[in-house]
Gaussian input, Z-matrix of N, CA and C with variables (Angstrom, degrees):
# hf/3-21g

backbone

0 1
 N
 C     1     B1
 C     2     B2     1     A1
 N     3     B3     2     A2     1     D1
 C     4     B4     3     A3     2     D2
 C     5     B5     4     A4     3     D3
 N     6     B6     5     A5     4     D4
 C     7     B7     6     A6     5     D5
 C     8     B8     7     A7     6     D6
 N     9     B9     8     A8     7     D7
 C    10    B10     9     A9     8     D8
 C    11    B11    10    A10     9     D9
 N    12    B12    11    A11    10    D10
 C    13    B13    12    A12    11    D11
 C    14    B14    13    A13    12    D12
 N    15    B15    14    A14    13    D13
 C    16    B16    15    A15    14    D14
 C    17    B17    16    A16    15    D15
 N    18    B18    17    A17    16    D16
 C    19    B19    18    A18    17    D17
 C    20    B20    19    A19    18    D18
 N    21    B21    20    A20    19    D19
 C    22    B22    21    A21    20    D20
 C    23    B23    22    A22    21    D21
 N    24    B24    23    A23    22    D22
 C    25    B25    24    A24    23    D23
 C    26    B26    25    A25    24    D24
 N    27    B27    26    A26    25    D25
 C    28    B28    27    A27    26    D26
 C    29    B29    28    A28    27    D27
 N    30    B30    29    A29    28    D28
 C    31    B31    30    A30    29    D29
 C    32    B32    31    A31    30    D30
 N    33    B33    32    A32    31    D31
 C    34    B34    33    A33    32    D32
 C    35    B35    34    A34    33    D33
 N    36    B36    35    A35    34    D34
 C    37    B37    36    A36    35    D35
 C    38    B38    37    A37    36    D36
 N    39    B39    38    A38    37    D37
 C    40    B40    39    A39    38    D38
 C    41    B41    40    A40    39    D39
 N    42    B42    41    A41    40    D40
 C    43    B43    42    A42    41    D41
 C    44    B44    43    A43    42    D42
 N    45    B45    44    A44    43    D43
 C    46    B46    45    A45    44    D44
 C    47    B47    46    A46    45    D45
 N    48    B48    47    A47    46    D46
 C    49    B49    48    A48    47    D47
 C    50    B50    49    A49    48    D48
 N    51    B51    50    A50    49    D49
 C    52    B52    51    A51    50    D50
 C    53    B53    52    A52    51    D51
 N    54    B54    53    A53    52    D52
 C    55    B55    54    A54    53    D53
 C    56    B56    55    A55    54    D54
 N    57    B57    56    A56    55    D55
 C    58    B58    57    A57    56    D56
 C    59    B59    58    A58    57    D57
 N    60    B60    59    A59    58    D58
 C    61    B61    60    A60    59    D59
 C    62    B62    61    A61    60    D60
 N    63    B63    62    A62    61    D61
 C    64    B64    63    A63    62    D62
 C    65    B65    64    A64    63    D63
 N    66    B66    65    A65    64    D64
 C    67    B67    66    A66    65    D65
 C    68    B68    67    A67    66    D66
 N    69    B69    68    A68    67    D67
 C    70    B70    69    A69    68    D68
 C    71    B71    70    A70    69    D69
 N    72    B72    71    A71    70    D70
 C    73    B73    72    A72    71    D71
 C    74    B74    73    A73    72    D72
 N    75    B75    74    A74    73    D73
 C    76    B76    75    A75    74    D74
 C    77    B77    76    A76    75    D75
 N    78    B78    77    A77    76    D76
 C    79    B79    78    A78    77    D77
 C    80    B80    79    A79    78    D78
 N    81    B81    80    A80    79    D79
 C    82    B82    81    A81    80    D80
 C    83    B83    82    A82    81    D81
 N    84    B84    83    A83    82    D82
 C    85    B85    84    A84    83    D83
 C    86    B86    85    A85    84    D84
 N    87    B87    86    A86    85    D85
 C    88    B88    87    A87    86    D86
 C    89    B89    88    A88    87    D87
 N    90    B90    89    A89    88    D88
 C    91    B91    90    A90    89    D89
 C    92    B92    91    A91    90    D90
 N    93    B93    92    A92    91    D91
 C    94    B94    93    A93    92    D92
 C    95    B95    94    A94    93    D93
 N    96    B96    95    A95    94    D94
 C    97    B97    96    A96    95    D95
 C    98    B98    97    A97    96    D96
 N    99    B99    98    A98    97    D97
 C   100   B100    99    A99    98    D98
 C   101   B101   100   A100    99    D99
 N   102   B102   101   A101   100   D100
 C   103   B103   102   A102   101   D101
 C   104   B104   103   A103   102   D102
 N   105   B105   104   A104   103   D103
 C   106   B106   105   A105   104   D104
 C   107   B107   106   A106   105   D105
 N   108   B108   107   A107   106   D106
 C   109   B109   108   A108   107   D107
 C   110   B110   109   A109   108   D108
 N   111   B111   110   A110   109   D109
 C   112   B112   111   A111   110   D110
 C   113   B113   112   A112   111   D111
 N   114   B114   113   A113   112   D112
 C   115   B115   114   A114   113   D113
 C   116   B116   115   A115   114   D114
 N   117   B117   116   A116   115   D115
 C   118   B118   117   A117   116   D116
 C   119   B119   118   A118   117   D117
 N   120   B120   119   A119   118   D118
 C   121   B121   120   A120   119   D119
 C   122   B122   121   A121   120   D120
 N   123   B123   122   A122   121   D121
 C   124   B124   123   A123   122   D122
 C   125   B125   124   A124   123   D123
 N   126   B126   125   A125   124   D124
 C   127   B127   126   A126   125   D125
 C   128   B128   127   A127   126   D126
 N   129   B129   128   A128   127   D127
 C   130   B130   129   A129   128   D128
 C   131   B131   130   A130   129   D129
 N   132   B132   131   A131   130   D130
 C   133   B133   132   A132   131   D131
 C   134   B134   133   A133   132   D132
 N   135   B135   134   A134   133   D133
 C   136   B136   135   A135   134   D134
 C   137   B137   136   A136   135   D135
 N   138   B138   137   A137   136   D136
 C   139   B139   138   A138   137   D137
 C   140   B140   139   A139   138   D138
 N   141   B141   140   A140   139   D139
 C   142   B142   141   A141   140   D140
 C   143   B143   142   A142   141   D141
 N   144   B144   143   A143   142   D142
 C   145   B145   144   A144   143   D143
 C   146   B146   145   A145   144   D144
 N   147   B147   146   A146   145   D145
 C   148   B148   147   A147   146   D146
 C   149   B149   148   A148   147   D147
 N   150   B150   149   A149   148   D148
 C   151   B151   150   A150   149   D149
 C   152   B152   151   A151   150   D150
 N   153   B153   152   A152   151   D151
 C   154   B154   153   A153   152   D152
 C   155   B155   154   A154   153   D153
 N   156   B156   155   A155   154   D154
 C   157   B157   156   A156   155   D155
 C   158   B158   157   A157   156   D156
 N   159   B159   158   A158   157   D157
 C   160   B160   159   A159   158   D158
 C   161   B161   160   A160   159   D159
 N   162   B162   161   A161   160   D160
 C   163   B163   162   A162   161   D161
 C   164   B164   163   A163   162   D162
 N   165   B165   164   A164   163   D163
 C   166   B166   165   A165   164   D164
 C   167   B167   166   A166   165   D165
 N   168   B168   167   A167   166   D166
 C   169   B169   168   A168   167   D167
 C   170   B170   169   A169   168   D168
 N   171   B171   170   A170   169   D169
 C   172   B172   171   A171   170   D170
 C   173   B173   172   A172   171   D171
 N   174   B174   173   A173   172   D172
 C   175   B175   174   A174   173   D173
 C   176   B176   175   A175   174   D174
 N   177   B177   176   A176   175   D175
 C   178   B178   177   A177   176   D176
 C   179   B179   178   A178   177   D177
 N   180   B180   179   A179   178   D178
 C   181   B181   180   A180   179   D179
 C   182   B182   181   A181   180   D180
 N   183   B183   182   A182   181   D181
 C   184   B184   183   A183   182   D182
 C   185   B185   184   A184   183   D183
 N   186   B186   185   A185   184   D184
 C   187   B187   186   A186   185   D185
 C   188   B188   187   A187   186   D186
 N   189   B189   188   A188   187   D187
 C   190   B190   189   A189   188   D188
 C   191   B191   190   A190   189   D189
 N   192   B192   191   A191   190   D190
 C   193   B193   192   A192   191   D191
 C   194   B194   193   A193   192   D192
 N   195   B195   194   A194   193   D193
 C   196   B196   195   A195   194   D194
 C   197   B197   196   A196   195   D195
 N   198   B198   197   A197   196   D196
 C   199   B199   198   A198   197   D197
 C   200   B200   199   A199   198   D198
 N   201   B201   200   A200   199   D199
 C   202   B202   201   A201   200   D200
 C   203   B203   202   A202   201   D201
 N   204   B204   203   A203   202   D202
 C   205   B205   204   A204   203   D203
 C   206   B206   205   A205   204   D204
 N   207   B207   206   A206   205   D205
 C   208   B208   207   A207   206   D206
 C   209   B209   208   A208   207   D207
 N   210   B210   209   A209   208   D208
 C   211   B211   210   A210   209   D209
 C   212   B212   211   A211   210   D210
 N   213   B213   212   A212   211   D211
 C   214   B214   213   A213   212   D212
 C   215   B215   214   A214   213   D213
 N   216   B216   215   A215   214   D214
 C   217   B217   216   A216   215   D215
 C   218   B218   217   A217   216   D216
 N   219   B219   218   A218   217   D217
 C   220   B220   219   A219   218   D218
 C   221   B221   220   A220   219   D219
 N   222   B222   221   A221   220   D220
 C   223   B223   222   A222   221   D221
 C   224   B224   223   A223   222   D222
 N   225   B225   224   A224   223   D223
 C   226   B226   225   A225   224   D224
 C   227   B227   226   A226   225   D225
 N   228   B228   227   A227   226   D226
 C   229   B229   228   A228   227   D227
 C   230   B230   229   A229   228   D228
 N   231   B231   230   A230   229   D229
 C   232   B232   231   A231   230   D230
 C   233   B233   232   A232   231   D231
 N   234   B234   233   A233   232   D232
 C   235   B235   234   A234   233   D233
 C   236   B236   235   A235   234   D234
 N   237   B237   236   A236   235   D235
 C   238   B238   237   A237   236   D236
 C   239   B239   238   A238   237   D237
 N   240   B240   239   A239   238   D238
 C   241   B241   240   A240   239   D239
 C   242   B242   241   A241   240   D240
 N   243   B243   242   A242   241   D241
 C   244   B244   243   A243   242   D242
 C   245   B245   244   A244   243   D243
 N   246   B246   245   A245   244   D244
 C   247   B247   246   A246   245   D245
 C   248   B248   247   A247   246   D246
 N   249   B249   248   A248   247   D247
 C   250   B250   249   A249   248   D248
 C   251   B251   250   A250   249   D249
 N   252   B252   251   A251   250   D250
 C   253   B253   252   A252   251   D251
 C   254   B254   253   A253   252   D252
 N   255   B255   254   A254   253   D253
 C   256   B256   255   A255   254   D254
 C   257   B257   256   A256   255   D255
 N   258   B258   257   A257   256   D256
 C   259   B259   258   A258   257   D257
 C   260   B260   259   A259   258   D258
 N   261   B261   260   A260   259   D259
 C   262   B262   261   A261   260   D260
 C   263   B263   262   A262   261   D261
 N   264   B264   263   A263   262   D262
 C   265   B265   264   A264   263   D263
 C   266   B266   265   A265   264   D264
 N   267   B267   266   A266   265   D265
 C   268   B268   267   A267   266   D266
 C   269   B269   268   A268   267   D267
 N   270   B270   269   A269   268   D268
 C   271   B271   270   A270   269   D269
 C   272   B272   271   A271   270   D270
 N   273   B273   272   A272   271   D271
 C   274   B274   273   A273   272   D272
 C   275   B275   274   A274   273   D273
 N   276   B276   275   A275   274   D274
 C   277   B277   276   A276   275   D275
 C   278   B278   277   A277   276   D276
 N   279   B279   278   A278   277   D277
 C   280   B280   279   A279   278   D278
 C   281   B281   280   A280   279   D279
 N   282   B282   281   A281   280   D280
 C   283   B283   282   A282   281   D281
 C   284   B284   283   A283   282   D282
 N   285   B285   284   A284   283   D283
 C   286   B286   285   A285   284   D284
 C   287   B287   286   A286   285   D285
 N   288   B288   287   A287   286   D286
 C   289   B289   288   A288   287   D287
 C   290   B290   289   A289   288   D288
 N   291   B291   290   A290   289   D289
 C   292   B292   291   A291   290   D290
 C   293   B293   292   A292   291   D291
 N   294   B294   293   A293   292   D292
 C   295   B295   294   A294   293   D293
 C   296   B296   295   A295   294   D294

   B1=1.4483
   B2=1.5363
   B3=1.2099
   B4=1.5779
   B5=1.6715
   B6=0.9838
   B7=1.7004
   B8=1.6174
   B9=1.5931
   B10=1.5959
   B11=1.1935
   B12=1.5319
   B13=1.7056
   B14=1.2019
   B15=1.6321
   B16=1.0497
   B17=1.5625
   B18=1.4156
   B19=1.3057
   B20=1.3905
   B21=0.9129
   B22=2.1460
   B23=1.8096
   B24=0.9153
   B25=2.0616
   B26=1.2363
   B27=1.4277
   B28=1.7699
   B29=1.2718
   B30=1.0408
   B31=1.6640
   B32=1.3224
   B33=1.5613
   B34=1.3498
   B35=2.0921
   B36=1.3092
   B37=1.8673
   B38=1.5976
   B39=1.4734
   B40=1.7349
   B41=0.9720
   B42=1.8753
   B43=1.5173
   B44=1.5803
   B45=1.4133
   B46=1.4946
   B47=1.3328
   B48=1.6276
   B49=2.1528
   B50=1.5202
   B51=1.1085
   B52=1.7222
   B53=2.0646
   B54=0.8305
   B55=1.1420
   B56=1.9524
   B57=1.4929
   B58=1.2324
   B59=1.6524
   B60=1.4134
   B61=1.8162
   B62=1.4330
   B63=1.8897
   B64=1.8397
   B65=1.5967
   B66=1.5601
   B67=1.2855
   B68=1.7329
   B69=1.7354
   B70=1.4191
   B71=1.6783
   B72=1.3496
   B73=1.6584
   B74=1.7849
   B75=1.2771
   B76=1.6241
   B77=1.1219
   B78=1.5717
   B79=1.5513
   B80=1.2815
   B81=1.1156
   B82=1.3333
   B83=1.6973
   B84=1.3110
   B85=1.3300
   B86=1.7583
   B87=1.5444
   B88=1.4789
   B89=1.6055
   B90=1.1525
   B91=1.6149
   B92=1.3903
   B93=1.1133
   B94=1.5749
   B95=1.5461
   B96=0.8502
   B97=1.4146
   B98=1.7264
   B99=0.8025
   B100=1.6509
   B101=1.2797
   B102=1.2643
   B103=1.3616
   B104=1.2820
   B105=1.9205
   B106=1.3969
   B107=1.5858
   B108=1.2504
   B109=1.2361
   B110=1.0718
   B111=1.6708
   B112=1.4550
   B113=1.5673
   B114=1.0993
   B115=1.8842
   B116=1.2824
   B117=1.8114
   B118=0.8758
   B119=1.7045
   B120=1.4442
   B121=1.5972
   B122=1.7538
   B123=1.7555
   B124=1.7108
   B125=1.8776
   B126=1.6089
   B127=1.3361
   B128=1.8138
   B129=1.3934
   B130=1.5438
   B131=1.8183
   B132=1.7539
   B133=0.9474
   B134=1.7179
   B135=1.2367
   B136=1.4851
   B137=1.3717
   B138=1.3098
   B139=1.5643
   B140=1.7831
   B141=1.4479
   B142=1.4644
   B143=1.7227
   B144=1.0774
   B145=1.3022
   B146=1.7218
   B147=1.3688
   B148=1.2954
   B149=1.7068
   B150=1.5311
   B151=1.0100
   B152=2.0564
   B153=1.8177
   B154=1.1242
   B155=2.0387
   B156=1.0769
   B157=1.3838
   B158=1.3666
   B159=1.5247
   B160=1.7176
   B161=1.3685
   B162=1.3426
   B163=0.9193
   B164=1.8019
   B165=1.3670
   B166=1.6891
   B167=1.5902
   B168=1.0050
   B169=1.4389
   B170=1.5743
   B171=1.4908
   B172=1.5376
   B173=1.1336
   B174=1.4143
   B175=1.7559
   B176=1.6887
   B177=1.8565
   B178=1.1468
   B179=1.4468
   B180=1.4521
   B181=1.8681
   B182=1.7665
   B183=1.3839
   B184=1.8839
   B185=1.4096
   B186=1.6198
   B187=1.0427
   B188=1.3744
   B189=1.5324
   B190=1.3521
   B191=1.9765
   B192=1.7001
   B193=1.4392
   B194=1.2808
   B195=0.9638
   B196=1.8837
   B197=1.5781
   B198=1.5047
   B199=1.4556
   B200=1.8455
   B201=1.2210
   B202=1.6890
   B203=1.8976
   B204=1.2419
   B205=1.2935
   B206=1.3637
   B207=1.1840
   B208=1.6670
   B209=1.3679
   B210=1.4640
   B211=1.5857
   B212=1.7383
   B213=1.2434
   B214=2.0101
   B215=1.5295
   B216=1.5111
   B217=1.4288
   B218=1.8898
   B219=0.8591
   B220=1.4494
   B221=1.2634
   B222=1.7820
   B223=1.0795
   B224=1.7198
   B225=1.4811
   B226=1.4588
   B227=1.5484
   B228=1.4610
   B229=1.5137
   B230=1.3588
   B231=0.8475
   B232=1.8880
   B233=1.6287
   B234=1.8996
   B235=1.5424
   B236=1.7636
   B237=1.0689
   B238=1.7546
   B239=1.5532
   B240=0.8380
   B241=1.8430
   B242=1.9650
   B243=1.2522
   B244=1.7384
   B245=1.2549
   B246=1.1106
   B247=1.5882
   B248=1.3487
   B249=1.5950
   B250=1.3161
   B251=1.9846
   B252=1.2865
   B253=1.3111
   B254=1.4057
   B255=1.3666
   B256=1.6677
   B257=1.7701
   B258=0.9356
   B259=1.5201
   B260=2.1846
   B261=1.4709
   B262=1.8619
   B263=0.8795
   B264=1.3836
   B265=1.4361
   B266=1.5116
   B267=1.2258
   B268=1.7585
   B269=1.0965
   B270=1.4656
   B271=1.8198
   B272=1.1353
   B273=1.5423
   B274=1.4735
   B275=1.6752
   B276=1.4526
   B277=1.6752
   B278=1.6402
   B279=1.5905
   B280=1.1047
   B281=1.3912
   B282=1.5692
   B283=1.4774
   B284=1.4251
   B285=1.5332
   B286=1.5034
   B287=1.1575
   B288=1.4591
   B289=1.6466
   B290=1.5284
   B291=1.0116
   B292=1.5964
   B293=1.5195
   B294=1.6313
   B295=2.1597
   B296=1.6422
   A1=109.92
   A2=107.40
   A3=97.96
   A4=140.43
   A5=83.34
   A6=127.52
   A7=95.76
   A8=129.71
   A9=141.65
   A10=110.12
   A11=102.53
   A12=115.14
   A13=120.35
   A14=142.86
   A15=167.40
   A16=100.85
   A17=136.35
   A18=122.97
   A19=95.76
   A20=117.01
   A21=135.39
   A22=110.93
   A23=100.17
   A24=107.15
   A25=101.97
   A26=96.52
   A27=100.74
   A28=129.32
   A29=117.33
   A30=150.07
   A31=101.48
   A32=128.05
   A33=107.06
   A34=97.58
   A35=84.17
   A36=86.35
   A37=93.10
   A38=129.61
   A39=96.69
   A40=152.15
   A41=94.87
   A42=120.38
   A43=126.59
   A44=107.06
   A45=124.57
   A46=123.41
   A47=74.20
   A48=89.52
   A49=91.04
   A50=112.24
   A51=99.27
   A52=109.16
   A53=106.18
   A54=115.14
   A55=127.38
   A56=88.65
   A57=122.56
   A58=113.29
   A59=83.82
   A60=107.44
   A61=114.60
   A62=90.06
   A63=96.62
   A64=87.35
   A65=142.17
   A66=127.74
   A67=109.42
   A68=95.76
   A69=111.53
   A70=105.18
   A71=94.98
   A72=124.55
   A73=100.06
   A74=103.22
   A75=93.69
   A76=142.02
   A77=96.08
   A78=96.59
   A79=124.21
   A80=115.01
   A81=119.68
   A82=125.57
   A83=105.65
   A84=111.49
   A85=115.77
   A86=108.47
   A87=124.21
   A88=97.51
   A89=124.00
   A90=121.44
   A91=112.65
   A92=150.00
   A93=152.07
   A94=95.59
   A95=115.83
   A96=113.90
   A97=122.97
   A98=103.02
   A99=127.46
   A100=105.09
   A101=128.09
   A102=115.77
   A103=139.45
   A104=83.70
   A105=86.78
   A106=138.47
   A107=100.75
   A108=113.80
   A109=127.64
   A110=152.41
   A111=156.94
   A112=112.53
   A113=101.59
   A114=113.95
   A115=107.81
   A116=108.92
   A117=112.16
   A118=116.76
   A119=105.56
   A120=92.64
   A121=109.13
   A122=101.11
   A123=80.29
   A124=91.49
   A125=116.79
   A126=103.90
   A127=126.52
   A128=103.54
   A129=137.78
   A130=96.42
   A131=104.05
   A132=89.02
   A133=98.22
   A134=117.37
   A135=126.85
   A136=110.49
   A137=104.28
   A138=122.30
   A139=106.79
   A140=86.65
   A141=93.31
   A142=120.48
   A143=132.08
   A144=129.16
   A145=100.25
   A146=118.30
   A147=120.58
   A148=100.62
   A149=123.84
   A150=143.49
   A151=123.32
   A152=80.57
   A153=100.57
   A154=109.98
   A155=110.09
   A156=114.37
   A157=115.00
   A158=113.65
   A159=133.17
   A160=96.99
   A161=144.97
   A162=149.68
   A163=103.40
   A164=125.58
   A165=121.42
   A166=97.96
   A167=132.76
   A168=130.82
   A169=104.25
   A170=123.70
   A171=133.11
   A172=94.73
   A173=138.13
   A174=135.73
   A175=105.09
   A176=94.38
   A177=120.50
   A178=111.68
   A179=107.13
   A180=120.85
   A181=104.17
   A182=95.12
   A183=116.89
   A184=104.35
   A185=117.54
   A186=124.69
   A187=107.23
   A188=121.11
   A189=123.25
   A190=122.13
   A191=90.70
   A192=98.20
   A193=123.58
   A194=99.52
   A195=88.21
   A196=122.67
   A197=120.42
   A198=135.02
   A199=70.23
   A200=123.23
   A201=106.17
   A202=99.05
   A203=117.77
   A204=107.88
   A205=104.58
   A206=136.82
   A207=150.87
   A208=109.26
   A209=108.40
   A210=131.64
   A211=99.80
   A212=99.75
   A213=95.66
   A214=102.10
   A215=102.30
   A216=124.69
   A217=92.87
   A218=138.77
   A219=143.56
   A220=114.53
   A221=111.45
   A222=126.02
   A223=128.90
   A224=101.22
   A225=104.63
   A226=139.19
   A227=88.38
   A228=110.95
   A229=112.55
   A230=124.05
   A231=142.77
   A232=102.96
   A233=95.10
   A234=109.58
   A235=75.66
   A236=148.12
   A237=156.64
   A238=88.30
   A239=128.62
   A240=122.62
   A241=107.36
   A242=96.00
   A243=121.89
   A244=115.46
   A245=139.85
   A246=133.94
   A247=110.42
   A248=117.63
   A249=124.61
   A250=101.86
   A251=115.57
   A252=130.60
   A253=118.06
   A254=112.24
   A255=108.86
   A256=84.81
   A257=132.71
   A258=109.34
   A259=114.29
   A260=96.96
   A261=98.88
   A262=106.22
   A263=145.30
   A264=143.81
   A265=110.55
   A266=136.73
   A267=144.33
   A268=87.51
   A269=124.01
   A270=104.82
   A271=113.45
   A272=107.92
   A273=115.05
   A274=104.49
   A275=114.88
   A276=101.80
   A277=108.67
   A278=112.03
   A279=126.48
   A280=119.74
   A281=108.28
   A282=114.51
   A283=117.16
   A284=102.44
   A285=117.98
   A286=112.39
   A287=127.36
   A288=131.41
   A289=106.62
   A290=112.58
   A291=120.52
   A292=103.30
   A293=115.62
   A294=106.51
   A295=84.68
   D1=-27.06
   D2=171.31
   D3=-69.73
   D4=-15.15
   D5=179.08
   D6=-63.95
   D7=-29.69
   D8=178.35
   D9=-100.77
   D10=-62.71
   D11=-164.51
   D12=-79.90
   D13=-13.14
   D14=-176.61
   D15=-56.27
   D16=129.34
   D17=-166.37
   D18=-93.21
   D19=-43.17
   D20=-168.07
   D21=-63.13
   D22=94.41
   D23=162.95
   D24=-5.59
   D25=-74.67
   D26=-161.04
   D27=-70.57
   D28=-11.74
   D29=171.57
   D30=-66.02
   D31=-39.73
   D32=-165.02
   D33=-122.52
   D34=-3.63
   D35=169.01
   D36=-80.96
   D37=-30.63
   D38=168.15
   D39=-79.31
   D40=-33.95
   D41=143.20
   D42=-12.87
   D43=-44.97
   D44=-175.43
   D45=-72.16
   D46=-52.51
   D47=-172.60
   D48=-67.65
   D49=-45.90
   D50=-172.14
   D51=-55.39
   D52=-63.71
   D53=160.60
   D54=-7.18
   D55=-66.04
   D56=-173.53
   D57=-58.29
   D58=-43.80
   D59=173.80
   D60=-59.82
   D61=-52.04
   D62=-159.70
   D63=-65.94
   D64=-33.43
   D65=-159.60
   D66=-62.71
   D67=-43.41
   D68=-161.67
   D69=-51.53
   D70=-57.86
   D71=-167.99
   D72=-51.71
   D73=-49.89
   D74=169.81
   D75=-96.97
   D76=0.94
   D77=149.11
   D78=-84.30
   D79=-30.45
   D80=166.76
   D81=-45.35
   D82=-57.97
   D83=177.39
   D84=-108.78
   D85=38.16
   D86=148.93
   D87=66.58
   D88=40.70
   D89=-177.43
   D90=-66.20
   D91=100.78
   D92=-179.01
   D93=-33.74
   D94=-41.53
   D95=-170.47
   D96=-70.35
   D97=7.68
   D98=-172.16
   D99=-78.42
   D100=-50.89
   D101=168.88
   D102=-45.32
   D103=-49.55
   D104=173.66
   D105=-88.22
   D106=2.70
   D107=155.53
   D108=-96.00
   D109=15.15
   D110=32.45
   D111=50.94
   D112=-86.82
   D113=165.29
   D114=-21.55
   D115=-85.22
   D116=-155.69
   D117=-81.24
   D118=7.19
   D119=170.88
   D120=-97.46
   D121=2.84
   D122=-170.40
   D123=-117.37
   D124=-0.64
   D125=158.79
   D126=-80.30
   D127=21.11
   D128=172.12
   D129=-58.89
   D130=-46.09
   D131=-146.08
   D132=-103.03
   D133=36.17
   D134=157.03
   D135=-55.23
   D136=-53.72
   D137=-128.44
   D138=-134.14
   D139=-88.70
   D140=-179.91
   D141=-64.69
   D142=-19.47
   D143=-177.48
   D144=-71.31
   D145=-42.75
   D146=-158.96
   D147=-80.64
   D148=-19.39
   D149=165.86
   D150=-38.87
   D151=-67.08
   D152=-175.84
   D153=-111.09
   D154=62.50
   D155=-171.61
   D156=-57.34
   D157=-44.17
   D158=-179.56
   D159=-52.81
   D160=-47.86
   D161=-133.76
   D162=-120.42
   D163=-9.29
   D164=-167.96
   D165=-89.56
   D166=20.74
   D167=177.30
   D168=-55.79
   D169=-47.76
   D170=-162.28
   D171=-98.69
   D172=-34.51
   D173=165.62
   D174=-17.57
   D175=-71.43
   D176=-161.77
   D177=-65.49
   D178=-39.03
   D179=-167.05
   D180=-61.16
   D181=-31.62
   D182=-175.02
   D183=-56.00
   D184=-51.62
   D185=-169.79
   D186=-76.12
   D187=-59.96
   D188=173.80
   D189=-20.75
   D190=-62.41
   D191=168.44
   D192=-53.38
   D193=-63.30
   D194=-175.69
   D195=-53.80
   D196=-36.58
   D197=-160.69
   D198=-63.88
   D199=-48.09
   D200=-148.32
   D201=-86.10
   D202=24.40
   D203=173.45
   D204=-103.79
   D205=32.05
   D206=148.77
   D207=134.89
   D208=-133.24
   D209=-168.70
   D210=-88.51
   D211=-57.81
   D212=-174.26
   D213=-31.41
   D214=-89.62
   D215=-170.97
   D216=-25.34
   D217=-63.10
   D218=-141.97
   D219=-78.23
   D220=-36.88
   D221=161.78
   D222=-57.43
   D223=-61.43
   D224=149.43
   D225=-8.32
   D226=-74.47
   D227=176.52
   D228=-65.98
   D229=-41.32
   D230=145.37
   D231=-5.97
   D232=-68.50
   D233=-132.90
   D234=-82.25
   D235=-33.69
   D236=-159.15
   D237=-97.66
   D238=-5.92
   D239=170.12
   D240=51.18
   D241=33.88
   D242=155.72
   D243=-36.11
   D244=-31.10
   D245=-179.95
   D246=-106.77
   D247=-17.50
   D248=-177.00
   D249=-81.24
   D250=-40.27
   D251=175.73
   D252=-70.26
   D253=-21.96
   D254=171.15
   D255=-104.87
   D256=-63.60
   D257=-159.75
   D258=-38.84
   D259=-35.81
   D260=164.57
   D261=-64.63
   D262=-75.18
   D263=170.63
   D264=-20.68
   D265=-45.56
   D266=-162.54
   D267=-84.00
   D268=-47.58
   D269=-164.10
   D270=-145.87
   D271=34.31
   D272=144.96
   D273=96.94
   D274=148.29
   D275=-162.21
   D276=-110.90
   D277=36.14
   D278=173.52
   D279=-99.04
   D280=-19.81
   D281=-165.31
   D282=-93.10
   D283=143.52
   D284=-167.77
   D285=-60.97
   D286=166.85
   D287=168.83
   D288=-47.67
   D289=-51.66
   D290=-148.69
   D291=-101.05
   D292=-6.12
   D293=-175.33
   D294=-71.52

């Protein structure tokens, strides 16, 4: 949560990179725990992302990075339906298949 709510730039640009790492590192070396830390960074965006909007610049940058470190990362985000959960979030969780 600090990673949103954090008032300070730099505070949450480390938040990230750290982040970014812990994702890489366990995907890399198959950490069970990966999911659930997956989960819980993209059920962020129930609640708290929409909370702290001024502030989701590095939320988003977190995700950006990793998706572009190949196939793993991408797959992942895949398997947690990550693009399906920010695309509701982008344009709202009222809208039809087809607007």
């Amino acid at each position: 949560v600090c990673l949103l709510e954090c008032s300070v730039r730099e505070v949450r640009v480390v938040v990230a990179s750290i982040l970014e790492k812990t994702l890489e590192s366990a995907l890399h070396f198959g950490d069970p725990g990966l999911d659930n830390l997956t989960d819980t960074l993209l059920s962020l965006l129930d609640k708290d992302v929409p909370e702290n909007v001024k502030n989701c610049a590095q939320y988003f940058g977190l995700f950006s990075n990793f998706a572009q470190r190949g196939c793993g990362p991408c797959q992942l985000l895949l398997k947690h339906s990550a693009y399906r959960r920010m695309l509701i979030f982008l344009l709202g969780p009222n809208r039809q298949n087809n607007q």
